[in-house]
C-alpha positions as a LaTeX table, in Angstrom:
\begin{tabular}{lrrr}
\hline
Residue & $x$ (\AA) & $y$ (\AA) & $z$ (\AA) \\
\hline
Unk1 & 105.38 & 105.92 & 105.54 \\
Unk2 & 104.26 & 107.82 & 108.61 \\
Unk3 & 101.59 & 106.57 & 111.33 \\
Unk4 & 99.47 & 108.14 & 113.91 \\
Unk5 & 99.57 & 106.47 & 117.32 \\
Unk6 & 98.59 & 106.92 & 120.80 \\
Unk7 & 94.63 & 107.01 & 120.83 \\
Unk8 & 95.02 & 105.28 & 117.40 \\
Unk9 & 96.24 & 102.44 & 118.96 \\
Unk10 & 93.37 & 101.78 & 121.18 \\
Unk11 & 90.99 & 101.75 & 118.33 \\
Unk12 & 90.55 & 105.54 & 117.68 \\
Unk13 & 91.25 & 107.40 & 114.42 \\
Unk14 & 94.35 & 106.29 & 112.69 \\
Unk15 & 96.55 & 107.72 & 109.72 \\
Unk16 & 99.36 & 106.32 & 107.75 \\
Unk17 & 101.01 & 108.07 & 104.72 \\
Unk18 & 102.56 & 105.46 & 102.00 \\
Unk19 & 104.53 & 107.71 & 99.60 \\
Unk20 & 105.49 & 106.40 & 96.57 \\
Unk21 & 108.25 & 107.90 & 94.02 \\
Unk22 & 110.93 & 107.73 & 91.66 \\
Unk23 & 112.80 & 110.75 & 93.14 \\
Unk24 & 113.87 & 111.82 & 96.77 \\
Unk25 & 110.44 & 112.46 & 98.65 \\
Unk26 & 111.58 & 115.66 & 101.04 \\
Unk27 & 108.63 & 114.91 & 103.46 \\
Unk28 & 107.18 & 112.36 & 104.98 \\
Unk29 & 103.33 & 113.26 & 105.02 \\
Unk30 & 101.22 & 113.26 & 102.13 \\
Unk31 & 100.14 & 116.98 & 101.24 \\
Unk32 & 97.70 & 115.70 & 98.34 \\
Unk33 & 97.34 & 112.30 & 98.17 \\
Unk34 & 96.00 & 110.50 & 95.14 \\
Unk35 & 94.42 & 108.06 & 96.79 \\
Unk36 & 92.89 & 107.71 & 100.23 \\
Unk37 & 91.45 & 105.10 & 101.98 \\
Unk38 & 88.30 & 106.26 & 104.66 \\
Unk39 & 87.47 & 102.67 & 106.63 \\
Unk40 & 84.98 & 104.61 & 109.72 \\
Unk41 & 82.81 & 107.80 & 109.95 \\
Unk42 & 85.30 & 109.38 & 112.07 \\
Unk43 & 88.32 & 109.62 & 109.74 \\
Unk44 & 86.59 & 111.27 & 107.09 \\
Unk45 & 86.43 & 114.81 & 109.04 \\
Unk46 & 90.21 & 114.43 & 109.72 \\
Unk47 & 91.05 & 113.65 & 105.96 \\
Unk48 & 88.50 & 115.94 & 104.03 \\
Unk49 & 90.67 & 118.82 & 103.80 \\
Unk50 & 93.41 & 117.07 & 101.55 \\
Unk51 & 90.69 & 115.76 & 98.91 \\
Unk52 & 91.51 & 117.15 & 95.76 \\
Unk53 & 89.09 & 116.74 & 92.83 \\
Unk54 & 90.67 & 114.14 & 91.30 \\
Unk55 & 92.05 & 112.36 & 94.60 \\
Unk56 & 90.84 & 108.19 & 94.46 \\
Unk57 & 88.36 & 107.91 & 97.69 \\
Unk58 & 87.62 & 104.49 & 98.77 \\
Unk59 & 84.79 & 104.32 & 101.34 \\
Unk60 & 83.65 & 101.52 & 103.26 \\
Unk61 & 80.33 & 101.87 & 103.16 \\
Unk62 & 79.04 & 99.53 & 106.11 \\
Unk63 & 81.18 & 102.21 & 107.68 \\
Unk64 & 80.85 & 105.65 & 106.22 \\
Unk65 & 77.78 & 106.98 & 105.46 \\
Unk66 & 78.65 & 111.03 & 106.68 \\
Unk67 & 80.88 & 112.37 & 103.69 \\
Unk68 & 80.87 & 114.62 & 100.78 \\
Unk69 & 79.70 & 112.91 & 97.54 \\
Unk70 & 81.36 & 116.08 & 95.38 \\
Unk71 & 84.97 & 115.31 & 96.88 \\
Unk72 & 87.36 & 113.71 & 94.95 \\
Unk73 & 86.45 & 109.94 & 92.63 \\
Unk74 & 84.08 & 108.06 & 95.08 \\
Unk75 & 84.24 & 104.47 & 95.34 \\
Unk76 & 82.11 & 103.09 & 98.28 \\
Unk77 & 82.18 & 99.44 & 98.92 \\
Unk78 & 81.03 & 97.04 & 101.90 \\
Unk79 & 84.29 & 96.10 & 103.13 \\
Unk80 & 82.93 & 95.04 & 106.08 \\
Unk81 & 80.63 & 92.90 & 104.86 \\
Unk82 & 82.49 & 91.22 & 102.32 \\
Unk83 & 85.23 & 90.49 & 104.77 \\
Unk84 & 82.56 & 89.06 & 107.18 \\
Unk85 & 81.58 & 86.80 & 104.25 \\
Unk86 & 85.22 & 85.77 & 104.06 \\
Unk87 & 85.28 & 84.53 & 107.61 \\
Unk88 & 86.83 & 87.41 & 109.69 \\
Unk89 & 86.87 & 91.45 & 109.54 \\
Unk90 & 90.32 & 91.50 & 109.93 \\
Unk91 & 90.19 & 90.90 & 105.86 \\
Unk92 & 88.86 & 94.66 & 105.90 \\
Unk93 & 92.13 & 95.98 & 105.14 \\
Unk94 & 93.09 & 93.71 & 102.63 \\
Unk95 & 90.18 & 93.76 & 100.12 \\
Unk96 & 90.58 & 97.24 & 100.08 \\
Unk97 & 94.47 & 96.92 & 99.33 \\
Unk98 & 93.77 & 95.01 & 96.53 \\
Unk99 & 90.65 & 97.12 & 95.14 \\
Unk100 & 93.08 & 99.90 & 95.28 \\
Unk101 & 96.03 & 98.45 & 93.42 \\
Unk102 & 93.66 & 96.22 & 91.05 \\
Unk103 & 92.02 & 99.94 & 90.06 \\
Unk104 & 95.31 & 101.89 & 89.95 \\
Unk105 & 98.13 & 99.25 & 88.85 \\
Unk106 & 100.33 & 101.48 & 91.51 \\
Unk107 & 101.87 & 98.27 & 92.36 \\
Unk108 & 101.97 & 94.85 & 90.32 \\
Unk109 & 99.06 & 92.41 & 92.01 \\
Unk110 & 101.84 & 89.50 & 91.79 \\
Unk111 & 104.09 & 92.00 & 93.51 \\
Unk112 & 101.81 & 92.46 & 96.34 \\
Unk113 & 100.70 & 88.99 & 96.31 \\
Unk114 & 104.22 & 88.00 & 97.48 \\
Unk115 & 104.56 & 90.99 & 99.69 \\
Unk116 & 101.63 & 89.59 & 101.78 \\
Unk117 & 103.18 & 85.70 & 101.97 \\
Unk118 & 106.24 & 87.09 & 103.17 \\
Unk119 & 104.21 & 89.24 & 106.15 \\
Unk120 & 101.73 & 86.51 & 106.92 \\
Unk121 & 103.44 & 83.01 & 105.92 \\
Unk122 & 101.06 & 81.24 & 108.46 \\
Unk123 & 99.60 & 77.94 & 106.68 \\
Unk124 & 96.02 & 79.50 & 107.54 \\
Unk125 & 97.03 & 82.85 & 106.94 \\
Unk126 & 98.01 & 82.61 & 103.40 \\
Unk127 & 95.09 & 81.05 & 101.58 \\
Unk128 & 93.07 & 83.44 & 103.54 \\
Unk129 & 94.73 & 86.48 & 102.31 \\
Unk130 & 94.72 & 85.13 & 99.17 \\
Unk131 & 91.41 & 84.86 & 98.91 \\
Unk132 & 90.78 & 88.77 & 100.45 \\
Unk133 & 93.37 & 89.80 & 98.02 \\
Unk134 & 91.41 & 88.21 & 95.05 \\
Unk135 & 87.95 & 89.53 & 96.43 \\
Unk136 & 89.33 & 93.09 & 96.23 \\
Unk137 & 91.22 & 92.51 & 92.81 \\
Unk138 & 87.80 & 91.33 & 91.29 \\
Unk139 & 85.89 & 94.31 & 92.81 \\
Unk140 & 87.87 & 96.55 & 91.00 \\
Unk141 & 87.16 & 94.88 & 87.72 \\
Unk142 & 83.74 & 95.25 & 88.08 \\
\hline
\end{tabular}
C-alpha cells in the first residue's frame, strides 16, 4: 500500500494504492487499477488518467458531481448521506469498503468483517461498523 501525505493530511487530496496479488508485486503504485474509489470533486482530476475502460469507479455522489460518465464502470452512491443516516460521516469510508468488496468478492465479507473488529474493538465502535459494513454490503446487492 502506498499513501500520499503532507497537504493530504490536513484535509486535501489524498491517495492510497492497496495492491493485491498472488505473485511478487515489483512496484508499489497502482499503474491501472481495477477499482478506484473517488470520495470529493477534487480527486477525480488527479485519478482520471489511470481509468481504463473496464476500471470499477465508485463515486460519492453527495461529493462528485464533475467527472466523466464514459470512464471506466460508474457506480455513484450517496456515501455521505447514508453515513449521515448512520449517525456520523466518518462511516463514509466504510460503506464504500464494503460496496466494493460486496460487488467484487476481492476479499471474503467475513474476512473483512474481522479485519475491522480487530482495528476498531471499541464497544461503540464495533456495532457501528458493523452496521456501515452491512449498509455497503446491501448496496451492492441492489
Amino acid at each position: 500500500m502506498s499513501c500520499a501525505y503532507g497537504v493530504a493530511a490536513r484535509g486535501g487530496f489524498a491517495k492510497s494504492d492497496i495492491l493485491i496479488g498472488t505473485d511478487f508485486i515489483p512496484y508499489f503504485e497502482a499503474q491501472r487499477p481495477d477499482i478506484i474509489l473517488v470520495l470529493s470533486n477534487e480527486a477525480y482530476p488527479e485519478i482520471k488518467g489511470y481509468i481504463a475502460e473496464n476500471t470499477l469507479v465508485v463515486l460519492n455522489s453527495n461529493e462528485v458531481t464533475d467527472y466523466d460518465r464514459s470512464l471506466g464502470k460508474i457506480y455513484s452512491f450517496p456515501f455521505s448521506e447514508m453515513a449521515f443516516e448512520l449517525g456520523s460521516l466518518q462511516a463514509v469510508n466504510m460503506i464504500a469498503l464494503a460496496f466494493i468488496i460486496g460487488k467484487t468478492g476481492i476479499v471474503k465479507k467475513e474476512a473483512l468483517r474481522e479485519a475491522v473488529k480487530h482495528k476498531y474493538p471499541g464497544e461503540k465502535e464495533i456495532p457501528f461498523n458493523m452496521k456501515a459494513l452491512q449498509r455497503g454490503f446491501k448496496l451492492a446487492e441492489e
